[in-house]
C-alpha positions as CSV (number, residue, x, y, z in Angstrom):
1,X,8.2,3.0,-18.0
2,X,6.5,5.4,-15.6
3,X,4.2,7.9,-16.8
4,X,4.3,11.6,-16.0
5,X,2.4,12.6,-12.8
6,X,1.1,15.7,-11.0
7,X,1.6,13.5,-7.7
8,X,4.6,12.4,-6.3
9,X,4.9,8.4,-5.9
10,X,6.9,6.2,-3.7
11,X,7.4,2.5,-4.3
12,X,8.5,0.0,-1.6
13,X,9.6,-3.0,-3.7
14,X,9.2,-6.7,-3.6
15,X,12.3,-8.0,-1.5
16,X,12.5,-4.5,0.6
17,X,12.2,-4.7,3.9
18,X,12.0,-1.3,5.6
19,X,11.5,-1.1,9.9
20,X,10.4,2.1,11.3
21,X,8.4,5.3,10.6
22,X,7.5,6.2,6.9
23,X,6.0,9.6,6.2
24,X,4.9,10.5,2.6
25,X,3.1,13.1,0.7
26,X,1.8,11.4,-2.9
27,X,1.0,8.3,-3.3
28,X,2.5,5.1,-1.9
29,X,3.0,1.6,-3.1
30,X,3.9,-1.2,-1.5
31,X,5.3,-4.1,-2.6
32,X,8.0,-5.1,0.1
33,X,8.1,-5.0,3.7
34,X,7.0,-2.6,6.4
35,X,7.6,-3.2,10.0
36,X,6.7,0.3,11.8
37,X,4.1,3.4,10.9
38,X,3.3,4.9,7.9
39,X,1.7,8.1,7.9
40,X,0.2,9.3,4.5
41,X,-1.5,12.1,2.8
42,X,-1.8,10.6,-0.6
43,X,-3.2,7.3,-1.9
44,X,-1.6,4.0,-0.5
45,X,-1.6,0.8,-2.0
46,X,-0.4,-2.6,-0.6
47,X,0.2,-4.9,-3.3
48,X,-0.3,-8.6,-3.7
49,X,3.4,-9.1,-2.4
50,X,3.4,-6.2,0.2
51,X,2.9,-6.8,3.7
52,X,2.3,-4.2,6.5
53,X,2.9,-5.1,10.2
54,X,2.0,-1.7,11.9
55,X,-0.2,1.4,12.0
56,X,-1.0,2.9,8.8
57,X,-3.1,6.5,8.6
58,X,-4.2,7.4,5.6
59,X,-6.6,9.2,3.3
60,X,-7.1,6.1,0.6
61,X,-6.1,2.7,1.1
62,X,-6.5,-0.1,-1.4
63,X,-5.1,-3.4,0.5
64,X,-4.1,-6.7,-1.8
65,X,-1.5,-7.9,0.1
66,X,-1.6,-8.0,3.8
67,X,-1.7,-5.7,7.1
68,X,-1.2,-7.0,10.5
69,X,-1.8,-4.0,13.0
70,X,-4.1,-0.8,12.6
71,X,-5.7,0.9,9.4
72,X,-7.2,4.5,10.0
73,X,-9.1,5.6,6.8
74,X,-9.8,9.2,6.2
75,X,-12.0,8.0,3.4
76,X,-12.0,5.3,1.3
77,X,-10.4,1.4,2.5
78,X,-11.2,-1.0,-0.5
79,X,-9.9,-4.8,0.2
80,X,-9.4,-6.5,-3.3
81,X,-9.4,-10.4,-3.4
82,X,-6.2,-11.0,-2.1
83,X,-6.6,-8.7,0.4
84,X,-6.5,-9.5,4.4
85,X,-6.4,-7.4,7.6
86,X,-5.7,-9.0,10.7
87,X,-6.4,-6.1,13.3
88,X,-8.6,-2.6,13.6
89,X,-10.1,-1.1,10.6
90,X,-11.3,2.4,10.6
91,X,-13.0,4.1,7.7
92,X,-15.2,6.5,6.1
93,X,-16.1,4.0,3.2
94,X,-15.4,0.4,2.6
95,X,-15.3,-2.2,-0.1
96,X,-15.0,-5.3,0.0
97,X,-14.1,-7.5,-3.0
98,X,-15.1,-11.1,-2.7
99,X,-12.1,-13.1,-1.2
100,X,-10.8,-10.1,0.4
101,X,-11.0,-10.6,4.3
102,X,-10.7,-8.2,8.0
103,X,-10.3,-10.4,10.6
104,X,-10.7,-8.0,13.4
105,X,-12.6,-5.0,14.3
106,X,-14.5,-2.5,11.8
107,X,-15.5,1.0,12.9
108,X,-17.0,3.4,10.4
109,X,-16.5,6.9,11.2
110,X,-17.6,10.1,10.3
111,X,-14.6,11.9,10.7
112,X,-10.9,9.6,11.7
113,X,-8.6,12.1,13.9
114,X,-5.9,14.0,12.1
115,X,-3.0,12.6,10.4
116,X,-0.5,15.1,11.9
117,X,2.0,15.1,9.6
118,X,4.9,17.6,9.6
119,X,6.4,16.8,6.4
120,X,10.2,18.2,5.2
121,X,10.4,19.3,2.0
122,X,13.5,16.8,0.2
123,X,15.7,20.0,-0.7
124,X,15.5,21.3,3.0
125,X,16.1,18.2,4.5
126,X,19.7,17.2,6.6
């Protein structure tokens, strides 16, 4: 089913609906709902069925679903086909696949600020 790997890997699912802050280490996927912030220091993806209404910081972002709010890029932001943005893009790199669409503001940067992200370790969390 899954394979085996190095990185750790979250999955929102299609029909879940999650409102609030998400912080995550590993990579993220996103396939339901997400009303709030997510803060990431691995690869996030927001599938065909995932929609983001927020701020989302990362250091990868592929985007086929949708994102209403803020995406701060600490490298690479690739919009497949499906893919829109409504709101502020910020980047290091972008690609654009044809269909994929930002309606809003682009700002390439050299260097986004800091994620900031104090992240607790599962075992030594209450």
């Amino acid at each position: 089913m899954f394979q085996k790997r190095d990185q750790k890997r979250t999955v929102i699912g299609e029909g879940t609906v999650i409102i609030g802050q998400i912080e995550v280490s590993g990579e993220l996927q996103i396939d339901g709902v997400v009303d709030g912030t997510i803060k990431a220091t691995g690869p996030v993806a927001i599938g065909p069925s995932g929609v983001l209404q927020g701020e989302l910081r990362g250091t990868e972002v592929s985007v086929a679903g949708r994102i209403e709010g803020a995406v701060i890029v600490d490298g690479a932001l690739r919009m497949l086909a499906s893919g829109v943005i409504q709101g502020e893009a910020v980047y290091q790199s972008l690609q654009v696949d044809q269909g994929g669409v930002i309606n809003g503001s682009t700002t390439r940067s050299e260097a986004p600020p800091p994620l900031d992200i104090a992240l607790v370790p599962v075992e030594d969390a209450s």
